[in-house]
N, C-alpha and C positions, 0 to 999 in steps of 0.2 A: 508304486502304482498310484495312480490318481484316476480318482470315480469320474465319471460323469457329471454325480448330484454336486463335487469339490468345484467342477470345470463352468457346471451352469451357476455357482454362487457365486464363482470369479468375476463372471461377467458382469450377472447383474447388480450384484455389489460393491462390485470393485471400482476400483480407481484407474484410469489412463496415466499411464509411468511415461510411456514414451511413444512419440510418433513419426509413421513412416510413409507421409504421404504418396513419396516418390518408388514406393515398391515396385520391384519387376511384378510382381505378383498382385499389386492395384494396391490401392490404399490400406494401410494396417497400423496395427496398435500393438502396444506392450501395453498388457491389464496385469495389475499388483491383485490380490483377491485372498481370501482365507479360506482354507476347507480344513475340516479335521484336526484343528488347533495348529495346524502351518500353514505358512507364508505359500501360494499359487501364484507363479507369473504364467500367464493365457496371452500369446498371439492371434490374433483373429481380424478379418476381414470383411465389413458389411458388403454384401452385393444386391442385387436388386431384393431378390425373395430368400433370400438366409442369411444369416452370418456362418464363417467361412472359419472352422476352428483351425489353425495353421500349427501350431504345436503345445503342450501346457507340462510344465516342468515344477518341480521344487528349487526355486533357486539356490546355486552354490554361496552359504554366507561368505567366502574366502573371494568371492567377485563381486559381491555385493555391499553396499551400507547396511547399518546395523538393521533399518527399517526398509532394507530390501526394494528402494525407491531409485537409487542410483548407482551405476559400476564403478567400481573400486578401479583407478588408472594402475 
């Protein structure tokens, strides 16, 4: 389970890992973030009057680098 208060310190804390300009869904981000003493990756979407949370996970380390910044091929 991931709070809220984890989701909104992803954001504003966080880091942009990866970008997807070309989204069906408009422009979007992969944000790296901390909540709770672990690692938050946050999808989200600016639009005119909100950001657009699209999903927020604990990443799997076994698909990840150690520092949860890029996927494991």
């Amino acid at each position: 389970m991931i709070s809220a208060r984890e989701v909104e310190r992803a954001v504003a804390e966080g880091q942009i890992i990866e970008d997807y300009p070309e989204d069906v869904r408009g422009p979007s981000c992969l944000m790296l973030g901390s909540g709770e003493g672990r690692p938050i990756h946050v999808v989200c979407s600016p639009k005119d009057e909100y950001l657009a949370i699209i999903t927020a996970y604990v990443p799997d380390p076994s698909q990840w680098s150690p520092d949860f910044r890029r996927r494991v091929p």
